[in-house]
N, C-alpha and C positions, 0 to 999 in steps of 0.2 A: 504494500500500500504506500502511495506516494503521498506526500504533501506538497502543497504550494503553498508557497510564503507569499503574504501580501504585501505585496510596493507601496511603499511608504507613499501617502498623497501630500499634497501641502494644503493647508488651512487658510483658506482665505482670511485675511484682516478685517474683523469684523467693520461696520458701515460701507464697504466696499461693496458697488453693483454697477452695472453700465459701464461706461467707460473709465472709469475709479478705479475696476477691475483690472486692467491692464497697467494700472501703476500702486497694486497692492502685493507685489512680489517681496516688499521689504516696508518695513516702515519708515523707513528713509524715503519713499518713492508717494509713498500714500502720502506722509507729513507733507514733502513738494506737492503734491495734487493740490492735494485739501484748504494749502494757501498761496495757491499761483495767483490768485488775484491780489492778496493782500500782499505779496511781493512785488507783483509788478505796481502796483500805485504808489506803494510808498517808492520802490527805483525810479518812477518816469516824476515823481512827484519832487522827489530831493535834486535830480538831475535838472527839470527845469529850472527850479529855483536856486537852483546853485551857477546857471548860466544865466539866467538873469540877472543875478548882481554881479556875475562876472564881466558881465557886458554894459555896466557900466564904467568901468573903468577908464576910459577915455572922457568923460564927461566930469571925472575926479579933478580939483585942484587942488592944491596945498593949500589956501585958503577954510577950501570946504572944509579939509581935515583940520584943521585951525580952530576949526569952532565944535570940535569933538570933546565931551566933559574931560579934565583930569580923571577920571575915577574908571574912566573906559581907555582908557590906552592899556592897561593888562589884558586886555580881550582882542588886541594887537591893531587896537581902531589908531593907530598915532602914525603912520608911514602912507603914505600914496605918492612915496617920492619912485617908487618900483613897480611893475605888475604883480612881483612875490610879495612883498610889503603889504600892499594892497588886498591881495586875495588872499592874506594871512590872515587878515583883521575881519573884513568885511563877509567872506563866504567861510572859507575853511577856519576859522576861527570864532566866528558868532553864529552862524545859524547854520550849516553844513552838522556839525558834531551835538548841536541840542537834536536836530532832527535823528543821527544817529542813534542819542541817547534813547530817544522816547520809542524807533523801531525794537531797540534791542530790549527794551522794561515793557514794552504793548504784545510782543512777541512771543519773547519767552515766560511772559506768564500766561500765554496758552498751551505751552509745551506740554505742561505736565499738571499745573493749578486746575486749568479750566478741566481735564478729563478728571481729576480725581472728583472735583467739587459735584460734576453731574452723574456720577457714578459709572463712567466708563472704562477710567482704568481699571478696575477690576476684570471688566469684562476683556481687556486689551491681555492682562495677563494671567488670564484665566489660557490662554493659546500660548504655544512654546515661542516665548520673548519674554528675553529676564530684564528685569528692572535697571542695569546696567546698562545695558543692549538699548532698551527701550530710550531713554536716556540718552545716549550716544547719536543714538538715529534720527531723535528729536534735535537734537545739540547741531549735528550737520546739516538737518534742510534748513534751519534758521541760521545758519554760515552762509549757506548758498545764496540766500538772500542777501546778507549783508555785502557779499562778495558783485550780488548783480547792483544793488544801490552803490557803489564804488565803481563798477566800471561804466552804467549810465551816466555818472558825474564825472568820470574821466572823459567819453566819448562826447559829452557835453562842452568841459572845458578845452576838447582835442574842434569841437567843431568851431566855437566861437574864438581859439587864438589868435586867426588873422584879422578880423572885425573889430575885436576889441583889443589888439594891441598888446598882444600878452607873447609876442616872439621871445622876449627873453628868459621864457621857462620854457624848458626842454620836455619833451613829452615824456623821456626818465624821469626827468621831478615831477612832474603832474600823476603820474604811475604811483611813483613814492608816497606821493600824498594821499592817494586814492587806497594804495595797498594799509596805510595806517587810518586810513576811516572804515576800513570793511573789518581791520580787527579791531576799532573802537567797540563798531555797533555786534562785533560777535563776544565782547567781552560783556557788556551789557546786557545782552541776549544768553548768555553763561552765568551772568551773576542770578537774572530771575529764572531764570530755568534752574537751575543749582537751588537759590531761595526756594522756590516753590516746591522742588524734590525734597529738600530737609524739612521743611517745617510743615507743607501738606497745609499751611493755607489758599485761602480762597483768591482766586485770579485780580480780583481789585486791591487785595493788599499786597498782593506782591506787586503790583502794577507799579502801585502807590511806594511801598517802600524800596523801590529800583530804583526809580522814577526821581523820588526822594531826593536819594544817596548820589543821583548822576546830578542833578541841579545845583544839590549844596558843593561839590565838588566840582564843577565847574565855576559856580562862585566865589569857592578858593581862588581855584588857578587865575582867575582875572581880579581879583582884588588885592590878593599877598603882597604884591609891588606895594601898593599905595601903604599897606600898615607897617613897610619895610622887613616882611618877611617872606626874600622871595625863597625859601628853602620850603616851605610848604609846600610850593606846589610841586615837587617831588612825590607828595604823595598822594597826590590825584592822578587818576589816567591820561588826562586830557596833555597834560605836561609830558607825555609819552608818544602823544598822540603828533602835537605840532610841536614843542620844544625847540625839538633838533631841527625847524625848519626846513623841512623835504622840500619844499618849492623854490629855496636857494642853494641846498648842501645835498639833495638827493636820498636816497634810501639810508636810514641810520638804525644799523643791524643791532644796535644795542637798543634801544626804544622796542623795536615792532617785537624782539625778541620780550621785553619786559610784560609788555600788553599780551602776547599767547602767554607765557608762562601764570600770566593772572588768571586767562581763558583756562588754563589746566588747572590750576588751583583749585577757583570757586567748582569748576566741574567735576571733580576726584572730591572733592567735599560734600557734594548734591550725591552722589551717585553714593560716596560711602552711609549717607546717612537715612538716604532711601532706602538699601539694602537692609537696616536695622529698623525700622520702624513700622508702627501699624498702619494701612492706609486707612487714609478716613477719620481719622480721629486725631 
């Protein structure tokens, strides 16, 4: 008498049907489906508006910057004598990295917050994917994301350079800068994905306390000057982020190194304390 052995089938990822179904092979694939829209708005969204103040830059005089408060020149509003100077302060320095801030704290406290809170991660790991795994897979489509919001703002700052007068940055520096805003907003997207794996709160306090933590800490980095403590902003991201000014010095392999090694941290911390904990409670 023979047997047959039955071939292992795979388990669909549950909410998967229709066309969902052909990108439910991994949860890394489902996560991309499930927020293609909400990746590409916030990329075409950051990208436009980051070419729109870029392209003001010809319309800048010294004058104009003249009349910028003392208390704002740490937010690198104090130079329009450059196109770097300029796009240091005005895009990549005041509203490029808030916007980062808020994709990667709106994000990643859907990663993991929002399933536990309506009751479906249980149902995600009730199917063979460990909380680890699950975690990781969530952790990289919200990378891919921050990865597509940086190169829509690099191919933004790459269309408008002739128009607006921006020859004097090399598309290596605009790359550089680009490549330290997609690990801003995946460190931020790490910290609430991380937040929300340990503590197994609800998707608005993590939002909220990401959110928090990115605002006060950019508030540092631009006011430390003025209370004559510019060594603080060492320890904020942001000073990792533009610091070493990529748009006149290029790729600064010790920064973009400090920002992942933070993205490893809070992540190895999310995942070890998920693996210890009761869901839901």
């Amino acid at each position: 008498m023979t047997t047959t052995r039955p071939e292992a089938t795979a388990t669909a990822i549950p909410g998967a049907s229709g066309l969902a179904r052909a990108f439910s092979g991994s949860m890394f694939t489902k996560t991309l489906y499930d927020n293609r829209r909400i990746f590409t708005v916030w990329a075409l969204a950051t990208g436009l508006l980051a070419a729109m103040y870029g392209s003001f830059y010809p319309q800048i005089s010294a004058d104009s910057m003249a009349s910028v408060p003392q208390a704002m020149e740490g937010f690198g509003l104090n130079d329009a004598s450059s196109a770097a100077g300029y796009l240091q302060g005005a895009v990549f320095g005041l509203l490029v990295p808030l916007l980062a801030t808020f994709y990667g704290a709106a994000t990643g406290a859907r990663m993991i917050s929002a399933d536990e809170e309506s009751g479906y991660l249980d149902l995600l790991l009730a199917h063979p994917i460990g909380r680890t795994r699950l975690l990781l897979h969530r952790l990289a489509a919200l990378t891919v994301g921050a990865v597509a919001i940086a190169a829509v703002v690099l191919a933004a700052m790459l269309a408008i350079r002739s128009s607006a007068e921006l020859h004097s940055i090399s598309p290596a520096n605009f790359a550089a800068q680009a490549l330290n805003l997609a690990l801003l907003a995946t460190m931020f997207g790490a910290l609430a994905t991380g937040l929300g794996a340990a503590t197994g709160h609800s998707r608005p306090t993590v939002f909220g306390i990401t959110a928090g933590l990115g605002v006060a800490a950019y508030a540092l980095h631009g006011f430390a000057p003025q209370i004559g403590a510019d060594w603080l902003r060492k320890l904020t991201p942001y000073h990792y982020y533009i610091g070493g000014q990529p748009l006149n010095n290029g790729l600064q392999i010790v920064d973009a190194a400090v920002l992942t090694g933070a993205v490893i941290i809070v992540t190895a911390a999310g995942a070890w304390r998920l693996n210890r904990r009761d869901l839901g409670r």
